[in-house]
Backbone as CSV, one residue per row, in Angstrom:
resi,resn,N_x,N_y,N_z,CA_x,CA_y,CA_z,C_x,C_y,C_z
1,UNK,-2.217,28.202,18.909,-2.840,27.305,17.956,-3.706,26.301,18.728
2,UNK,-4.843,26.146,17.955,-5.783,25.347,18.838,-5.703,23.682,18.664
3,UNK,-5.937,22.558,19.000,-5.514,21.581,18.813,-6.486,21.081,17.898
4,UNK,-7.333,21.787,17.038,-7.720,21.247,16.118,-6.666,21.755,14.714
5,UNK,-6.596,22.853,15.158,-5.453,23.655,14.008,-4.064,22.871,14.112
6,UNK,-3.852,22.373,15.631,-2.130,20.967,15.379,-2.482,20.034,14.632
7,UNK,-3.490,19.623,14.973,-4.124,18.332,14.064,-4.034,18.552,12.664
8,UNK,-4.329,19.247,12.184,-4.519,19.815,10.528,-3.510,20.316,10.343
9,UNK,-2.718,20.775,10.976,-1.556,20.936,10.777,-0.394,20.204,10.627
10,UNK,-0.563,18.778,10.983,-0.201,17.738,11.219,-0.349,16.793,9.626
11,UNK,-1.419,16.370,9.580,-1.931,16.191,8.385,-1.442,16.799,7.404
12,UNK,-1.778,18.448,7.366,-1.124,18.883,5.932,0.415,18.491,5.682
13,UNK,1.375,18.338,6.711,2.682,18.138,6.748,2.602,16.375,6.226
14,UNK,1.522,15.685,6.447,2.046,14.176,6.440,1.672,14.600,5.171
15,UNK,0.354,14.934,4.405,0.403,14.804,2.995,1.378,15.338,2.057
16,UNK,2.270,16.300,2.526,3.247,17.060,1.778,4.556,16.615,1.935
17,UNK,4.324,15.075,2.552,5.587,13.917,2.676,6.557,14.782,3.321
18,UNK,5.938,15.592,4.305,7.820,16.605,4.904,7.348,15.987,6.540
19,UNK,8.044,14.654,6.492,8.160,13.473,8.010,8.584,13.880,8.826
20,UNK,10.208,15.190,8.869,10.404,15.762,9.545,9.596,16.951,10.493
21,UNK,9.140,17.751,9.143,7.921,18.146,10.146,6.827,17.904,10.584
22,UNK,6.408,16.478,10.320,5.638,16.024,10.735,5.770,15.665,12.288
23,UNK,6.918,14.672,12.206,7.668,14.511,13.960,8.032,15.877,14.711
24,UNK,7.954,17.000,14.226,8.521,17.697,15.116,7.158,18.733,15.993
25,UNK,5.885,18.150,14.648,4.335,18.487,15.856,4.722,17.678,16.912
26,UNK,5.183,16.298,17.274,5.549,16.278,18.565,6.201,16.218,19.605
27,UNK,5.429,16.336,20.914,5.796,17.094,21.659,7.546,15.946,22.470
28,UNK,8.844,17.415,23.122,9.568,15.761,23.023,9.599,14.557,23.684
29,UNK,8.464,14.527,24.729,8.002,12.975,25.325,6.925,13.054,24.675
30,UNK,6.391,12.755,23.240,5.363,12.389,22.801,5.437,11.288,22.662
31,UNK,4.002,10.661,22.357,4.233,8.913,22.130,2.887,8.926,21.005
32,UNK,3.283,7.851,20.447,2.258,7.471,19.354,2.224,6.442,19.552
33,UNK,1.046,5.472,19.644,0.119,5.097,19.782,-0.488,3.681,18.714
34,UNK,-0.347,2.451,18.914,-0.697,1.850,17.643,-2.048,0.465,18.407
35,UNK,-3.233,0.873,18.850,-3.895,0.040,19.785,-3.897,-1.277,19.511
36,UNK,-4.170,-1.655,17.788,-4.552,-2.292,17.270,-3.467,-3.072,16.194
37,UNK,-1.887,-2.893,16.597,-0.893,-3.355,16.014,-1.208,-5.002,15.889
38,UNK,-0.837,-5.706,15.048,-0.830,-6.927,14.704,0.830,-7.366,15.389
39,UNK,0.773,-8.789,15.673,2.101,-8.981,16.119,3.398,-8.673,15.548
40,UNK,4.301,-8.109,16.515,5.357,-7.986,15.541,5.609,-6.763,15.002
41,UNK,4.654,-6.096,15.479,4.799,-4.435,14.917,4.430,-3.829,15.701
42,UNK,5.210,-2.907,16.395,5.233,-1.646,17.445,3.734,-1.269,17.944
43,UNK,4.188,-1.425,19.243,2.396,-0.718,19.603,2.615,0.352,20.191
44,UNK,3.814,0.947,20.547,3.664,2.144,21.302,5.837,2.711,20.483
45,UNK,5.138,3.864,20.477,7.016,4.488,20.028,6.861,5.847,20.564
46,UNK,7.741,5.555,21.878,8.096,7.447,22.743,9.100,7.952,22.122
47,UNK,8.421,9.275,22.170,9.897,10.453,22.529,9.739,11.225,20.947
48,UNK,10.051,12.406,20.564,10.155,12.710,19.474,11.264,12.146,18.442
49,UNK,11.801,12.169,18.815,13.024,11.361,18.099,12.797,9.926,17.741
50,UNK,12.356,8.917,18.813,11.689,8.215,18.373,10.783,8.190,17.064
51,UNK,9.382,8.819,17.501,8.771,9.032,16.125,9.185,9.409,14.598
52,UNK,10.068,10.448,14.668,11.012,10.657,13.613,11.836,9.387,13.067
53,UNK,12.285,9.344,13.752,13.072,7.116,13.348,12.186,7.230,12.671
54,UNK,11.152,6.179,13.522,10.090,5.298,13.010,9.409,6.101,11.339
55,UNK,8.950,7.489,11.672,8.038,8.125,10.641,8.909,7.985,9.032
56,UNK,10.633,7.988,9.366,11.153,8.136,8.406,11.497,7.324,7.265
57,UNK,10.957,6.446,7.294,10.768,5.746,5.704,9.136,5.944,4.762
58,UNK,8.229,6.306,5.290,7.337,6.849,5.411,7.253,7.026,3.863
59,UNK,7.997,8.056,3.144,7.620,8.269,1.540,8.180,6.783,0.890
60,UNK,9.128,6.383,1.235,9.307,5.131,0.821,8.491,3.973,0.751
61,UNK,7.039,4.126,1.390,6.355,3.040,1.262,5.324,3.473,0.914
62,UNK,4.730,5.283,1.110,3.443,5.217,0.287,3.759,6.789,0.198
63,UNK,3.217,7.679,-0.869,3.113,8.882,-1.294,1.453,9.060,-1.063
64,UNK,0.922,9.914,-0.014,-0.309,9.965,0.394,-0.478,11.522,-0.368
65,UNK,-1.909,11.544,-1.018,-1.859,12.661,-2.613,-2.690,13.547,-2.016
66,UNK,-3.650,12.716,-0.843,-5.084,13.861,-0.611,-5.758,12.722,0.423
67,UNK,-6.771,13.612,1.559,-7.556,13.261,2.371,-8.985,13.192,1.727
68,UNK,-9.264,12.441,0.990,-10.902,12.574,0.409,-11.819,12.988,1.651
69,UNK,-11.450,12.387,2.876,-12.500,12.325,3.752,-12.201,12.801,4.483
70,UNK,-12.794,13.854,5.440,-12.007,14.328,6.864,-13.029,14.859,7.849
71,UNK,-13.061,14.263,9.041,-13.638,14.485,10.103,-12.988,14.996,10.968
72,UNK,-12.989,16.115,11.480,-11.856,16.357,13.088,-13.303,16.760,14.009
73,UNK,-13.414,15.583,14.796,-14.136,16.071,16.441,-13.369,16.281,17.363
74,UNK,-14.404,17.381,17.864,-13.415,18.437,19.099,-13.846,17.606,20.096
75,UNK,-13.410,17.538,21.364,-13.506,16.883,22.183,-14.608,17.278,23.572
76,UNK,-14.819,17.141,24.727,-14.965,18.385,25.437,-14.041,18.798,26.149
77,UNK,-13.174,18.002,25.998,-11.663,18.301,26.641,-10.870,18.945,25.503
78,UNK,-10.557,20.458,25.535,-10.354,21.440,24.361,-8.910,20.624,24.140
79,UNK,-7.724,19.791,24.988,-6.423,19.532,24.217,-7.121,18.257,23.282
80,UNK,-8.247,17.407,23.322,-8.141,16.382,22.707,-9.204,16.387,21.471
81,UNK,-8.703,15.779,20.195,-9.329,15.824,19.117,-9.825,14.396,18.619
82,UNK,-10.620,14.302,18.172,-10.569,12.516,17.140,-10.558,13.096,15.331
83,UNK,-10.068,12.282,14.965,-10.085,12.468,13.585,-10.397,10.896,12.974
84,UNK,-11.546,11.245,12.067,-11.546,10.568,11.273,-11.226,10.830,9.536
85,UNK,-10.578,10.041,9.218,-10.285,10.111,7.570,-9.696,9.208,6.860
86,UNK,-9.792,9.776,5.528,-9.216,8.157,4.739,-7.917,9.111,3.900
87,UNK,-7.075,8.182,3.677,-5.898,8.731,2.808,-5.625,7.945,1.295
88,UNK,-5.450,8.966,0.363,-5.516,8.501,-0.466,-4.244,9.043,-1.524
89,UNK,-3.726,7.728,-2.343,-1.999,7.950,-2.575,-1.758,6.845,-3.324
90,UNK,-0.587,6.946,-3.365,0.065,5.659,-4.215,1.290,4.857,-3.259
91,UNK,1.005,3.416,-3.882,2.201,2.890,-3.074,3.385,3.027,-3.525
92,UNK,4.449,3.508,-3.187,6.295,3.769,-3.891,6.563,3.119,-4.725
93,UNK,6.790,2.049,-3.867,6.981,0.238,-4.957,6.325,0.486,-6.001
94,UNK,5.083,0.281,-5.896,4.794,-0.030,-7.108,3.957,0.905,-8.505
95,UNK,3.238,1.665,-7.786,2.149,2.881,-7.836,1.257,2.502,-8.250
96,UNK,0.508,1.234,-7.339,-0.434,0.783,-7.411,-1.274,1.683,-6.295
97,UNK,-2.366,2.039,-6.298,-3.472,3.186,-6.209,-3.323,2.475,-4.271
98,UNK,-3.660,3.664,-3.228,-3.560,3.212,-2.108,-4.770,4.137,-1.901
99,UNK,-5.529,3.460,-0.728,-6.230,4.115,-0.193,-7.358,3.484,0.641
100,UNK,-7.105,4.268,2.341,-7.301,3.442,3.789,-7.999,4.421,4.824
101,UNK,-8.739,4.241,5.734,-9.472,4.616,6.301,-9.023,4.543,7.798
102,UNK,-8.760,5.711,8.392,-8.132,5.767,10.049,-9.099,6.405,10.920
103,UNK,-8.477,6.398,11.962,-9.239,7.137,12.902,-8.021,7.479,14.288
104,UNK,-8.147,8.683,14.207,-6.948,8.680,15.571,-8.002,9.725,16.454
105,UNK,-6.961,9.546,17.890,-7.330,10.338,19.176,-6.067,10.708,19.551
106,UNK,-6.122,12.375,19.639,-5.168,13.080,19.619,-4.876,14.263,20.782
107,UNK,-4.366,13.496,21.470,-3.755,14.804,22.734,-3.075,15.663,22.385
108,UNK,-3.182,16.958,22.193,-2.296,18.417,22.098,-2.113,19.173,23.163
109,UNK,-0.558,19.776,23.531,-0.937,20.764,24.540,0.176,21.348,23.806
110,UNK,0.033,22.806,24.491,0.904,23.923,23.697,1.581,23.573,22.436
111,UNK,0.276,23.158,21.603,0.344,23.271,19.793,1.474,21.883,19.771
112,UNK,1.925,20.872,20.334,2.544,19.881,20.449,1.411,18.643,20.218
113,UNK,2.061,17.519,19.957,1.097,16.191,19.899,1.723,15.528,21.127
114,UNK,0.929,15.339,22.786,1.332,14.256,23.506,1.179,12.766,23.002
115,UNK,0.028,13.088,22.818,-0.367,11.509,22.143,-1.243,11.170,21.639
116,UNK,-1.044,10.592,20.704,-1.355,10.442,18.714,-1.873,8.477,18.924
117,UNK,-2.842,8.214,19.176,-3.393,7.071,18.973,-4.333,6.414,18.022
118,UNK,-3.433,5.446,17.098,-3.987,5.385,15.584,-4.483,4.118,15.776
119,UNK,-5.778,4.344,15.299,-6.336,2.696,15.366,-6.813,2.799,13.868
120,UNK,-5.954,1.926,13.762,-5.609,1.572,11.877,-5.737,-0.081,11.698
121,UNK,-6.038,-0.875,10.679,-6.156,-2.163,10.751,-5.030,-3.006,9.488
122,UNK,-4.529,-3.633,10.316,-3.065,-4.207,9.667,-3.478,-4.620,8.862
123,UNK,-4.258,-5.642,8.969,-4.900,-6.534,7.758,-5.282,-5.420,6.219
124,UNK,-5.597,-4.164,6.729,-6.339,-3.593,5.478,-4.924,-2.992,4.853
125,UNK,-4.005,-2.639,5.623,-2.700,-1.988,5.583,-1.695,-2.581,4.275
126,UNK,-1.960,-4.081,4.879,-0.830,-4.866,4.314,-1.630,-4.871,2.898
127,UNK,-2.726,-5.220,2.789,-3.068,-5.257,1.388,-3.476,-4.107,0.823
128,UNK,-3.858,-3.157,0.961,-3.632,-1.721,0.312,-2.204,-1.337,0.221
129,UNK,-1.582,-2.009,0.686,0.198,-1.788,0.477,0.989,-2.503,-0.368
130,UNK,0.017,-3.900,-0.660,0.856,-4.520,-1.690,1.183,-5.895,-1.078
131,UNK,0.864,-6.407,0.171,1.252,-7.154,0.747,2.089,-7.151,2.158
132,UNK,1.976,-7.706,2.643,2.071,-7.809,4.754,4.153,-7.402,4.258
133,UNK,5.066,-8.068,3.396,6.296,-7.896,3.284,6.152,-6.013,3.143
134,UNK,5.427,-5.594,2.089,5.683,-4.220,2.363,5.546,-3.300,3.920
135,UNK,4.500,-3.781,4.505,3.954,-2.895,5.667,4.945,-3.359,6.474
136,UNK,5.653,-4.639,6.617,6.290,-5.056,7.569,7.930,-4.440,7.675
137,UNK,7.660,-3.759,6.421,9.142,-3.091,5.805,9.281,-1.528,6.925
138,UNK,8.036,-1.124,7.070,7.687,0.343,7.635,6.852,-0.261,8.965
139,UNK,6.379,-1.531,9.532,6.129,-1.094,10.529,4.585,-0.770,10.643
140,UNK,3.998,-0.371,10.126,2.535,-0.417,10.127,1.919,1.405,10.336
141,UNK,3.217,2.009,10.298,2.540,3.498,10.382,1.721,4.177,9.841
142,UNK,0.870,4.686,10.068,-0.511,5.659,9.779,-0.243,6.168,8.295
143,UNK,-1.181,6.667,8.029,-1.548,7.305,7.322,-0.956,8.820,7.833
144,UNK,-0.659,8.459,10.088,0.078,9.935,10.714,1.464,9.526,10.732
């Protein structure tokens, strides 16, 4: 599988809210990545298991329905991808309409995610979420 096909593969699993298989694209010293965390919320979470923790409240704070937008650039380095896209869903709480705009850089090797770096913006997070108490509930995780 090519690491544009992990990537999308990745994705289809986050939109189909199955977190488990979402964490288990990575690889088990993977790390994800948060450049642009606001204080107080994780900027870096190793290990697969790790990610799984962290990924697993995930439907509990937003049900993501569809990618309106999707960019995957290949890299010239064939393991690394960028993706751009927006996700679009409802928040749990409340099912007030969600929908946010990411961009990650994505290391793959043997169909695994090394490392998943989401530069996502808290500020837009917390209020497409309902408020900084919700995001702060989950941590600030992606849309991955």
């Amino acid at each position: 599988m090519s690491a544009v096909d992990t990537v999308n593969r990745a994705l289809e699993l986050l939109r189909a809210q199955d977190m488990a298989g979402f964490a288990n694209m990575w690889a088990p010293d993977g790390v994800i990545e948060f450049p642009f965390a606001a204080p107080g919320y994780p900027q870096r979470v190793a290990g697969r298991e790790a990610v799984a923790d962290y990924l697993r409240g995930y439907p509990d704070l937003l049900q993501i329905r569809e990618f309106p937008t999707k960019v995957v650039h290949q890299s010239v380095d064939p393991d690394v991808v960028i993706v751009e896209f927006e996700a679009a869903g409802v928040v749990t709480a409340t099912g007030a309409p969600y929908r946010m705009r990411y961009v990650a850089v994505i290391t793959v090797r043997d169909g695994e995610i090394q490392n998943y770096r989401d530069y996502w913006s808290p500020l837009a997070a917390a209020e497409a979420a309902g408020g900084s108490e919700q995001v702060n509930s989950f941590g600030g995780a992606t849309g991955a």
